[in-house]
C-alpha positions as CSV (number, residue, x, y, z in Angstrom):
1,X,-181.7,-198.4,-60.8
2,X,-183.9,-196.7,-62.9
3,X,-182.9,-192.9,-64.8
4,X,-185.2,-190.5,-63.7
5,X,-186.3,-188.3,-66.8
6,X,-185.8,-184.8,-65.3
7,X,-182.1,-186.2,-64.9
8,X,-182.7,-187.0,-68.4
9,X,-183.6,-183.8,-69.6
10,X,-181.1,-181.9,-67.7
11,X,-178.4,-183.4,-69.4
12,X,-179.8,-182.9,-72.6
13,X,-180.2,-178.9,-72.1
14,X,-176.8,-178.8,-70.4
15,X,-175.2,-180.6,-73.5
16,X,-177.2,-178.3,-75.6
17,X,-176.0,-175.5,-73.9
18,X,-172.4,-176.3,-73.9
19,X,-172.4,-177.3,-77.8
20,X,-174.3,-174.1,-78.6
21,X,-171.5,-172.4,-76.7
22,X,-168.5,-173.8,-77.9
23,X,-170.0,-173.4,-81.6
24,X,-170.5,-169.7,-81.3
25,X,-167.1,-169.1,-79.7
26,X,-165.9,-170.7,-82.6
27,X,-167.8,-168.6,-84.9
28,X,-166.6,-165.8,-83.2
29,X,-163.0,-166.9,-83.1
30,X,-163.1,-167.9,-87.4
31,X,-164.5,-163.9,-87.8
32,X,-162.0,-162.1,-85.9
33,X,-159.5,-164.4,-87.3
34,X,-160.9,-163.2,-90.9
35,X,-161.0,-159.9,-90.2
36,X,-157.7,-160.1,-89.1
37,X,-156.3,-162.0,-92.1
38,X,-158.2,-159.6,-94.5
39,X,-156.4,-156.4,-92.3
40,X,-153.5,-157.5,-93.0
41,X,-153.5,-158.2,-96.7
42,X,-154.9,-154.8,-97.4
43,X,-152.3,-153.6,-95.4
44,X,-149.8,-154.9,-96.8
45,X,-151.3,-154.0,-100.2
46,X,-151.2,-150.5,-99.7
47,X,-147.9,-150.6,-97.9
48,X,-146.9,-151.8,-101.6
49,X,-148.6,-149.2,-103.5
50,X,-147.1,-146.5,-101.4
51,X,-143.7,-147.9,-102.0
52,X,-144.1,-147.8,-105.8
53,X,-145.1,-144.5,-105.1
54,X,-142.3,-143.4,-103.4
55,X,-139.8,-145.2,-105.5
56,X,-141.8,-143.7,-108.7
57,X,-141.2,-140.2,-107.4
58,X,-137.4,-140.9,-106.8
59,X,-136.7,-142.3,-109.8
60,X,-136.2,-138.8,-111.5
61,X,-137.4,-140.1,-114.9
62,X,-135.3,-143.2,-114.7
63,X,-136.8,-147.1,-115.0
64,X,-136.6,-148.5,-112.0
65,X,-136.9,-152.5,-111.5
66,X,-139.9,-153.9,-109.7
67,X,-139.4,-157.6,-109.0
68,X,-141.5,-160.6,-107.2
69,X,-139.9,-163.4,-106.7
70,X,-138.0,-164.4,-110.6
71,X,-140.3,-161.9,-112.3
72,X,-139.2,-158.8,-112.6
73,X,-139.9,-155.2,-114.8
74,X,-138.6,-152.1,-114.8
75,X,-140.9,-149.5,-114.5
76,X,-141.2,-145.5,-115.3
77,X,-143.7,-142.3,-114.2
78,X,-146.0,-141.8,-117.2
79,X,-145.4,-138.0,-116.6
80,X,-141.9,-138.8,-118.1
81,X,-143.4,-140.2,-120.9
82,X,-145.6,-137.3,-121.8
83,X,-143.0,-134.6,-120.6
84,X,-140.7,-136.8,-123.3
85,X,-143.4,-136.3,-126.4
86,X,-144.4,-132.9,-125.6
87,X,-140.4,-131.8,-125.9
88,X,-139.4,-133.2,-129.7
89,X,-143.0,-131.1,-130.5
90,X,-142.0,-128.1,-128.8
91,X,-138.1,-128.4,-130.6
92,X,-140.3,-129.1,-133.8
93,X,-142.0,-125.8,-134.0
94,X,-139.3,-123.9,-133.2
């Protein structure tokens, strides 16, 4: 009962083949799960921006708080700021 070496060899390449295979799937499959991951964070990053946005504009020159998890600040439009220093100047001249 003797293995004949083509047999041999066949199952070599056919192991090969399959291992080469299943390692590229899963190369593929870690990248599109990257990608994915990586979408979604800068998604959700500029979901966040546009909310400060939108609650910056609504704000009407009034703080408004900001929090993540137990930190928290209140925050304010820097045009307030400026429209705030540019006033007491104006009143001074007058």
């Amino acid at each position: 009962m003797m293995i004949k070496k083509e047999e041999i060899v066949k199952t070599i390449i056919i192991a090969w083949f399959i291992i080469a295979t299943l390692y590229v799937g899963y190369d593929l499959w870690s990248d599109y799960k990257v990608k994915g991951i990586d979408a979604a964070y800068k998604a959700g990053v500029s979901n966040t921006v546009n909310q400060l946005i939108e609650q910056t504009e609504k704000s009407q020159c009034q703080p408004f708080e900001v929090f993540s998890g137990e930190k928290k600040v209140q925050l304010l439009d820097a045009q307030c700021l400026q429209q705030s220093a540019v006033e007491p100047a104006q009143e001074n001249k007058q």
